[in-house]
C-alpha positions, 0 to 999 in steps of 0.5 A: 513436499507435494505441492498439496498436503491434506492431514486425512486425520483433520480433513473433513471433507466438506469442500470449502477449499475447493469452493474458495479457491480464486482459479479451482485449482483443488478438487474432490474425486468423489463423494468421499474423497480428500481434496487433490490438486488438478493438473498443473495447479502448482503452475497456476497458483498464486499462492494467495493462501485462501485455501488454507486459510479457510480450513477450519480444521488447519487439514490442509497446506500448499508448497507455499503457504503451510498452515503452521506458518499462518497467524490464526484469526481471533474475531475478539480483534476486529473492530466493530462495523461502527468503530470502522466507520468512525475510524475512516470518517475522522483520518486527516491528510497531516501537513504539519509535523513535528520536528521529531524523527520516527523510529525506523521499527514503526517505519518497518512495522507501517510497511509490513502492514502495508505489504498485506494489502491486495494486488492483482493476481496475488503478484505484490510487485510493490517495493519500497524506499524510504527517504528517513534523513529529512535533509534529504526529503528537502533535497526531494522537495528542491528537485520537485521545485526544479521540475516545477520551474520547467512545467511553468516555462514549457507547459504553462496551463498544466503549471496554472492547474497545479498551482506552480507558481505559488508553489516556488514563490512560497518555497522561495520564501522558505516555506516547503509545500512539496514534503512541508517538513515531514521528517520522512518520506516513503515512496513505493515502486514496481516494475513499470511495465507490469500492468498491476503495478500503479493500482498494487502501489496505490492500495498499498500506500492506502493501507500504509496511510491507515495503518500509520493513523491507527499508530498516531502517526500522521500521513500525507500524500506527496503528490507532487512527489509522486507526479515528478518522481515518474518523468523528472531525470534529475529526481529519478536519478536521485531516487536511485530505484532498480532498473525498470522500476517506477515511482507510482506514489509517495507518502509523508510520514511523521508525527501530527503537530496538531491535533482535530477536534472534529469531523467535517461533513463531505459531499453527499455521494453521486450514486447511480444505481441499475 
């Protein structure tokens, strides 16, 4: 298979994958012409799919994206302007859960959701590990208390603005404010030294976040996790992730134990405009 495939029966030439292409790597050779791949285009392609995806006559295919094996887009399944609005507006971080596990399918389903959100470039460097024994989301969460106690001895402002202290004396008592119980946890990660890697990890683990809430599933950001899984030994040897790989974020997962009633109002947005 060429790199560009173009159906001549389908195409009707009217240069919209030309037009959407993100680096114009189609082009048209004259007024009458199909579309045709510049020089070196299969070595600059992302493989983002726009190309394809935007052809309303399913005339065109790249080496690695075919348009057989593209989901069709049915507008009837988006959701209307104000159920977006209602939807984001009414998602609550959860940080009490119940004692009740989530099936691995969901797990996988959140993460497949979440493998479509955007990364510079198209590179989708983000990888996952998912924590699914709760026995160890609280070894995790023993770990991060450890790098706390040594965060209050040798840095004891950055101690003071995370708020510590309070955090081992509860955990002392028998109350987890690092993974507060969730069953599970799931940290995504990417190779360290790619510059793409800390924003692709953040709006994945967003989508996942989203995604889990429009499932009834109740999320939270491990932060704690997160801030310690980077520079703490004893946790990155636990996590175990491939060489040269970094946590850039952890999330807790599970099923909400209460339930909200209302929204809150927030703070009006600071907005400059020019």
């Amino acid at each position: 298979m060429s790199f560009l495939t173009v159906d001549q029966d389908k195409c009707k030439r009217d240069r919209v994958c030309a037009a959407e292409c993100p680096l114009k790597l189609i082009e048209f050779n004259g007024p009458d012409s199909f579309p045709a791949a510049v020089n070196e285009a299969e070595e600059f392609c992302v493989s983002c799919g726009h190309c394809v995806s935007v052809c309303p006559n399913d005339a065109i295919s790249v080496n690695t994206v075919n348009a057989v094996d593209c989901l069709p887009l049915n507008s009837d399944m988006l959701p209307k302007a104000d159920q977006i609005e209602y939807f984001l507006k009414s998602r609550r971080s959860i940080r009490s859960f119940k004692d009740k596990i989530v099936d691995r399918s969901i797990l996988e389903k959140l993460i497949d959701i979440a493998s479509y959100a955007p990364s510079g470039h198209n590179i989708q460097p983000v990888h996952w590990l998912v924590i699914e024994d709760k026995n160890e989301v609280r070894r995790i969460a023993g770990l991060v208390v450890d790098w706390m106690h040594y965060v209050i001895e040798n840095m004891p402002e950055l101690a003071a603005f995370m708020h510590m202290e309070a955090i081992c004396s509860a955990w002392d008592q028998g109350s987890d404010r690092i993974c507060r119980d969730a069953p599970h946890i799931i940290i995504a990660h990417a190779p360290e030294a790619m510059t793409v890697s800390q924003g692709s990890c953040t709006i994945a683990l967003n989508y996942l976040e989203l995604a889990a809430y429009s499932m009834g599933i109740g999320a939270c950001w491990a932060g704690y996790v997160g801030a310690a899984a980077g520079i703490f030994p004893p946790l990155m040897q636990e996590l175990a992730l491939p060489e040269g790989h970094k946590a850039f974020g952890a999330m807790m997962i599970g099923y909400p134990k209460y339930r909200y009633h209302k929204i809150p109002p927030r703070t009006a947005p600071r907005i400059i405009w020019r």
